[in-house]
C-alpha positions in Angstrom: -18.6 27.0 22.1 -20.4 25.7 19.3 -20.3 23.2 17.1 -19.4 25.5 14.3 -16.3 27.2 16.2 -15.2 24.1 17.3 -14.9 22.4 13.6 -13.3 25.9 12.3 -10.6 25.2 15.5 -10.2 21.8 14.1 -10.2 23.0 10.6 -7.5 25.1 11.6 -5.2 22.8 13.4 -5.4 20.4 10.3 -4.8 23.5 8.2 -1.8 25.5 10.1 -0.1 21.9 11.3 2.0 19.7 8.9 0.1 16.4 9.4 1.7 13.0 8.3 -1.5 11.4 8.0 -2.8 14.0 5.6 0.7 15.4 4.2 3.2 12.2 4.6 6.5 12.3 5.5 7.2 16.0 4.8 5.4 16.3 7.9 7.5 14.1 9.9 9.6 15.5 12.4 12.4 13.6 14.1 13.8 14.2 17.3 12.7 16.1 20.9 13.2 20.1 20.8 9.4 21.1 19.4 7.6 18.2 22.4 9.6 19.3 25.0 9.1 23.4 24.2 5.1 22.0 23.9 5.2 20.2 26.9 7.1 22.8 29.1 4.1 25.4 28.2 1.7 23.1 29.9 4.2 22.4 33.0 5.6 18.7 31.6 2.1 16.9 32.3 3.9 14.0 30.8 6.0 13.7 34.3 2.9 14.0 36.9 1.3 10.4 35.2 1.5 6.7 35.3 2.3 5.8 31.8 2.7 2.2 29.0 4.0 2.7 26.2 3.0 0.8 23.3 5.0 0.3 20.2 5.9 -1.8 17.1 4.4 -2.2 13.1 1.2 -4.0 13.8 -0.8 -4.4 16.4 -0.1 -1.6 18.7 -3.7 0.1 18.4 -5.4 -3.3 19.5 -2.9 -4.1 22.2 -3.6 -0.6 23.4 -7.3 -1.0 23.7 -7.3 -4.4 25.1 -5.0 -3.1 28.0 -7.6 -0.5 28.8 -10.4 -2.6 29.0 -8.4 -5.1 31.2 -7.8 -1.9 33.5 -11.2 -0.5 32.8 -12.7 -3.3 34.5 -10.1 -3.6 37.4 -11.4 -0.3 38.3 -8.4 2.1 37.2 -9.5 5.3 35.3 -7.6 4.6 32.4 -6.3 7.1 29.7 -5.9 5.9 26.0 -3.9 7.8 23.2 -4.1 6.0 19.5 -3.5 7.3 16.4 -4.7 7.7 13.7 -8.7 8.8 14.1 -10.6 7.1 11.5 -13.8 9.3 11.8 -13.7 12.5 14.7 -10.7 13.8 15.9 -11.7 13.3 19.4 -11.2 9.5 19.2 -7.4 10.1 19.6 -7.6 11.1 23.2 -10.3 8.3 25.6 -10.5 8.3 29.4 -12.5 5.0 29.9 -13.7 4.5 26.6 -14.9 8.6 26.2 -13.5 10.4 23.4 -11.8 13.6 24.6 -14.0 16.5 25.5 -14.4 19.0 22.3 -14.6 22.0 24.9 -11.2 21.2 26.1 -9.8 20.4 22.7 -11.4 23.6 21.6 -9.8 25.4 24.2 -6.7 23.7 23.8 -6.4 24.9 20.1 -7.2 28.6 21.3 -4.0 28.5 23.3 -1.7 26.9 20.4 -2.6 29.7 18.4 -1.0 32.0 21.0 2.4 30.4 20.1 5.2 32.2 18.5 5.2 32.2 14.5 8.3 30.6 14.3 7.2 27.5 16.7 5.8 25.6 14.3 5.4 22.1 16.0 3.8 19.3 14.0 0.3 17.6 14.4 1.3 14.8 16.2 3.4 16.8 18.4 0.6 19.0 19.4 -2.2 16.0 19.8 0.2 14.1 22.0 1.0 17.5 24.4 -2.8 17.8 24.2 -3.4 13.7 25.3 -0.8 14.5 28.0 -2.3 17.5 29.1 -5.8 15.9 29.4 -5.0 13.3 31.0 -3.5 15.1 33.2 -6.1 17.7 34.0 -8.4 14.5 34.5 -6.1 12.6 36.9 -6.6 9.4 35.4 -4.8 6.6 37.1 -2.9 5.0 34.6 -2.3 6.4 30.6 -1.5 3.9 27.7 0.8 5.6 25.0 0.9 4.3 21.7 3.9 5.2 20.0 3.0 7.5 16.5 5.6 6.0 14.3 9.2 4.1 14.7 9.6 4.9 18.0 13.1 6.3 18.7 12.4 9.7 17.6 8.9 9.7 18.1 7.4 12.4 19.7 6.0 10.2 22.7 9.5 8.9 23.4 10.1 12.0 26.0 8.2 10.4 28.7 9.3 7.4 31.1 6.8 4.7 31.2 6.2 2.1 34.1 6.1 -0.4 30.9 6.7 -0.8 27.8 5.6 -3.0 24.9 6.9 -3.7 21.2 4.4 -5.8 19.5 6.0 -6.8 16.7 8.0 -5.6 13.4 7.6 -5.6 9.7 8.2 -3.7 6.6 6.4 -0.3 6.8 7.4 3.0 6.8 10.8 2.2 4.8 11.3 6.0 3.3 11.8 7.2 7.4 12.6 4.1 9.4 15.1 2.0 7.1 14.6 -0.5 4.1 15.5 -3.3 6.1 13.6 -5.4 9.1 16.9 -4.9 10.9 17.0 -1.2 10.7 13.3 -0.7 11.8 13.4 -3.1 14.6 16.4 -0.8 15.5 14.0 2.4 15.4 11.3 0.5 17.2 13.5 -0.7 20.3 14.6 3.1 20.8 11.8 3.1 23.4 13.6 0.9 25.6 14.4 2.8 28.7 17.2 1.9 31.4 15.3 -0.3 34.2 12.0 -0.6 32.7 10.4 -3.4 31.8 9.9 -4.2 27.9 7.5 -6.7 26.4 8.3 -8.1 23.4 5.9 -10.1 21.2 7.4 -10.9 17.6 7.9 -14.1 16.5 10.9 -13.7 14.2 15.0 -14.7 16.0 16.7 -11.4 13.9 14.1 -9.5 15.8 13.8 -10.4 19.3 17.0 -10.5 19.2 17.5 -6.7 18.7 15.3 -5.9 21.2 16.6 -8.1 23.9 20.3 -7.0 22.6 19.0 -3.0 23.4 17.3 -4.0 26.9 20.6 -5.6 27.8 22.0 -2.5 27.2 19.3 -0.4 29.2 19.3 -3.1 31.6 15.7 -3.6 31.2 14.2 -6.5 31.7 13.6 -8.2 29.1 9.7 -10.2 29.0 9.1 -12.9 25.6 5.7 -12.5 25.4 5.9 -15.1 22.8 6.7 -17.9 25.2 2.9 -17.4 27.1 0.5 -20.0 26.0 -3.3 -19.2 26.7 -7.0 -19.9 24.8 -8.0 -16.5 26.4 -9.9 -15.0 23.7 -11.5 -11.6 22.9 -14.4 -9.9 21.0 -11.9 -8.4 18.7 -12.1 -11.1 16.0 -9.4 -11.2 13.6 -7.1 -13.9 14.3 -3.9 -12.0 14.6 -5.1 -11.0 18.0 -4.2 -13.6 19.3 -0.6 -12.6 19.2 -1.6 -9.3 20.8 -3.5 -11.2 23.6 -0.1 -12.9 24.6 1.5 -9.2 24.4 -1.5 -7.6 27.0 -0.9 -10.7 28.9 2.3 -10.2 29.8 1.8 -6.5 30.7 -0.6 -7.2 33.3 1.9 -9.9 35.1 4.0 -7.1 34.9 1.9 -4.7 36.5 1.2 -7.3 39.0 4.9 -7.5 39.8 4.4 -3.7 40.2 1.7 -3.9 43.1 -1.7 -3.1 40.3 -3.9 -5.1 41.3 -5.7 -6.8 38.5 -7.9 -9.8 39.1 -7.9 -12.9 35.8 -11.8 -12.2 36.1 -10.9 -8.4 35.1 -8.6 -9.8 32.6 -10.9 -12.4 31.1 -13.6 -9.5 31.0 -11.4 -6.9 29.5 -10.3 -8.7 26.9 -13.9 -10.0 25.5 -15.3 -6.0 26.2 -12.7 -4.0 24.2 -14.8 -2.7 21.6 -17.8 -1.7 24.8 -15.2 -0.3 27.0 -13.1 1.1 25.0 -15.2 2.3 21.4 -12.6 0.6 19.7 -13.6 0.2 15.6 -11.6 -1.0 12.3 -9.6 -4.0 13.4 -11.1 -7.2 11.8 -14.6 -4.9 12.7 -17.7 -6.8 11.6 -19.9 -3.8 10.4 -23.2 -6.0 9.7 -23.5 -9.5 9.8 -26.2 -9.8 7.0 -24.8 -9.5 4.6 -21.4 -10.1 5.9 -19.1 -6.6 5.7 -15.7 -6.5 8.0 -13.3 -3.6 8.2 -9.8 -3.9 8.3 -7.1 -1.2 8.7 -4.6 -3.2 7.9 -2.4 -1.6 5.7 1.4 -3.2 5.2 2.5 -6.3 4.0 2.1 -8.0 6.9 -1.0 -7.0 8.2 -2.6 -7.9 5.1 -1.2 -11.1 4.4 -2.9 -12.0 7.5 -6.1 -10.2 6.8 -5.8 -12.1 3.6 -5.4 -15.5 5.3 -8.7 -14.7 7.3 -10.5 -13.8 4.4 -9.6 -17.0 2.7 -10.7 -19.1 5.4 -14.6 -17.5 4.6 -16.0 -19.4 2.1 -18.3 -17.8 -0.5 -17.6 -15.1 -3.1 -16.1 -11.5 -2.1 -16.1 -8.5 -3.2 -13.3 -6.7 -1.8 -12.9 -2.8 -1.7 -9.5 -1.5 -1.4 -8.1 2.3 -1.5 -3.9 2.8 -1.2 -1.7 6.1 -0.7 0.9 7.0 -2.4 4.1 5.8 -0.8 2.4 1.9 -0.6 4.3 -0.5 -2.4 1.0 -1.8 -4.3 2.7 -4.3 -6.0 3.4 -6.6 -3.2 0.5 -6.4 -2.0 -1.7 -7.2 -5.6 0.5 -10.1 -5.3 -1.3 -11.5 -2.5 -4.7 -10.6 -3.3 -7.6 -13.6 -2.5 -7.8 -14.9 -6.2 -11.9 -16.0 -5.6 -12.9 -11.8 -5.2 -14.1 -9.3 -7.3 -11.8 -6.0 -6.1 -13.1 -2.4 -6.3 -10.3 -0.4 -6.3 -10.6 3.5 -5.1 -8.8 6.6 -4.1 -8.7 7.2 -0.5 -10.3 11.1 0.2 -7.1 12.2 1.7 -4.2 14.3 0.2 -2.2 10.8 -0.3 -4.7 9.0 -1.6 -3.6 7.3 -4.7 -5.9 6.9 -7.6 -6.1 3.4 -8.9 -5.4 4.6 -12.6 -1.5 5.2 -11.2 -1.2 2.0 -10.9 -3.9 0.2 -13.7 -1.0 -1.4 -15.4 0.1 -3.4 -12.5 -3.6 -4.7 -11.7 -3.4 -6.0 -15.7 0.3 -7.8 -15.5 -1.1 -9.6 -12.3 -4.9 -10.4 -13.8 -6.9 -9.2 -10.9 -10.5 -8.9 -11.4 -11.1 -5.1 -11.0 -13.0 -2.2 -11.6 -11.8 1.2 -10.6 -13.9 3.7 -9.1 -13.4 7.9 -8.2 -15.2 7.5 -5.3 -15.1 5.1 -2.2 -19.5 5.2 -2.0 -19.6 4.3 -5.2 -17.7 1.3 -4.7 -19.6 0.0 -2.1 -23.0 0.4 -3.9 -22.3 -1.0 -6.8 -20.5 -4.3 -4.6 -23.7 -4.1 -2.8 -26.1 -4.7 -6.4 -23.7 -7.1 -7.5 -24.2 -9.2 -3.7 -25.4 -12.5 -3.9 -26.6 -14.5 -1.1 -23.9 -16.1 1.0 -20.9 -13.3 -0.3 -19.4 -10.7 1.7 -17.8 -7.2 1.4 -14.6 -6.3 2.7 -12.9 -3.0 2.9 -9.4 -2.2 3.9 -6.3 -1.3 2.5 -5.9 2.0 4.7 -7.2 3.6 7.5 -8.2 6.2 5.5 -10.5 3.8 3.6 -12.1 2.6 6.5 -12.5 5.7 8.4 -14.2 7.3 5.1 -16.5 3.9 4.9 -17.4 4.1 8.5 -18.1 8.1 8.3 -20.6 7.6 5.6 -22.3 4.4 6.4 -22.3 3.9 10.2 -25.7 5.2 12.0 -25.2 8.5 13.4 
């Protein structure tokens, strides 16, 4: 295989599969008939491993790879699926930190273009057979499943975990998962499963209550992460990790309970080696030091308003970057912009990608100090002339922002 064959394969997976990343939620499909047809072709790989599943709004990515660190360094051979990729398509799939092999993803696409016309399974559907079937082939010890979106009829809702986590809830997703918090936490707490274990880590009563009313149901038990206390820390820095630290915390006392041996000097050195063990990029991701330039892929309300709160707490001038897509309910989020920036506002490369002209009007009414630009590079050099000493860059607002950033600026 070379390289070119295999980025025609990929070019064709993105091109033949509908793709909510690239297409939005006309490529969202609900429910179990197109993963379990998938996942009987391969022989149900998804019932020969040790799985946790990961859910909820926020935090879910970050829980994930703290998790596999922690079990990275107590030995286990530890499989990681996240979503989305914010650079190479081989990022969705780790086994200790090592992006999936492109022969095997190669090969894997060969195969799906065997299927019937009419089976026309979606993107996601196909990477998470794909991360099952890997993992499998690989016999990893344990596999850590982030959920894709919602979570009851999300495509990795067909397999039965050892654990299960919902980190916490917010507004996002409204146009598939409900306009209210109620009605998502609802959606979220589908992947409760009868007898197994969920951790929970929001904060707010009207949700853990949900998700403690469905475990009663399921007669799981029910864990409130929220009630650990620790100063544990790790070298993911933004300070909503905190919150996911209490989440991971409570899975490994879990998996203690379960025999899995996992030391508190494993723990200790998981959680400060994420990003080493596990390649993890784009949460609170400090991208030079001098000058100053973090990454965030924080993209709802709520994980901005506490990106936000970070940034304020820098002092100093900044010049913030910011790129949106389509269904993003911009004004809320212009509402809560840090006042003391300059903000460069771009369309995200992507099919969603919304161009800041849509939405020019609104950046007036609220007097945010902006300049518009076609192109995310551009941005980024001119924010770089206009530096002075002792200001910083940020860039966020989607992962498709970040991902682009990192693609064209990172050392290859």
């Amino acid at each position: 295989m070379t390289n070119q064959e295999y980025q025609e394969a990929i070019d064709w997976l993105f091109a033949q599969l509908p793709n909510y990343q690239k297409d939005g939620k006309t490529a969202y499909k609900p429910g179990f008939d197109n993963i379990k047809k998938l996942c009987e072709i391969f022989g149900n790989p998804q019932e020969k491993l040790k799985m946790i599943h990961i859910g909820g709004t926020n935090g879910k990515g970050s829980t994930s790879n703290m998790l596999a660190s922690v079990l990275q360094e107590s030995g286990y051979k530890t499989g990681l699926y996240n979503s989305p990729h914010l650079i190479d398509f081989t990022e969705r799939i780790k086994i200790n930190g090592e992006n999936c092999d492109k022969n095997f993803v190669f090969n894997f696409i060969k195969k799906m273009r065997d299927l019937p016309a009419e089976f026309q399974p979606s993107f996601f559907e196909f990477t998470t057979v794909m991360a099952f079937e890997y993992f499998y082939q690989n016999q990893v010890d344990f596999a850590i499943i982030e959920v894709g979106l919602g979570g009851r009829l999300d495509s990795t809702n067909i397999i039965k975990p050892m654990l299960s986590a919902i980190t916490n809830v917010a507004l996002d997703h409204q146009e598939l998962l409900g306009e209210t918090l109620e009605e998502i936490a609802g959606e979220k707490a589908g992947i409760i499963k009868p007898h197994i274990p969920i951790v929970s880590g929001d904060e707010n009563d009207v949700v853990k209550n949900i998700i403690k009313e469905k475990a009663a149901t399921e007669n799981a038990p029910f864990i409130d992460a929220t009630e650990i206390k620790t100063n544990i820390k790790s070298d993911l820095e933004g300070n909503y990790q905190s919150k996911n630290i209490r989440v991971v915390l409570a899975l490994v006392q879990e998996l203690e309970k379960l025999g899995i041996s996992i030391s508190d000097e494993n723990v200790k050195k998981g959680l400060l080696n994420v990003q080493k063990n596990t390649n993890f990029i784009g949460r609170w991701f400090k991208f030079s030091e001098d000058p100053l330039i973090i990454c965030d892929t924080a993209h709802n309300l709520a994980g901005l308003e506490l990106a936000f709160e970070q940034l304020n707490e820098i002092p100093g001038f900044k010049h913030l970057i910011f790129g949106f897509v389509a269904e993003k309910k911009i004004e809320d989020v212009l509402k809560i912009l840090p006042r003391n920036a300059a903000n460069y506002f771009i369309k995200p490369n992507n099919n969603r990608g919304r161009h800041p002209k849509d939405y020019e009007e609104l950046l007036k009414k609220f007097k945010i100090n902006y300049k518009i630009f076609d192109h995310l590079q551009d941005a980024y050099l001119f924010a770089r002339q206009e530096l002075k000493k002792d200001e910083m860059i940020f860039v966020g607002g989607s992962n498709f922002v970040v991902g682009e950033f990192l693609e064209n600026n990172l050392e290859k």
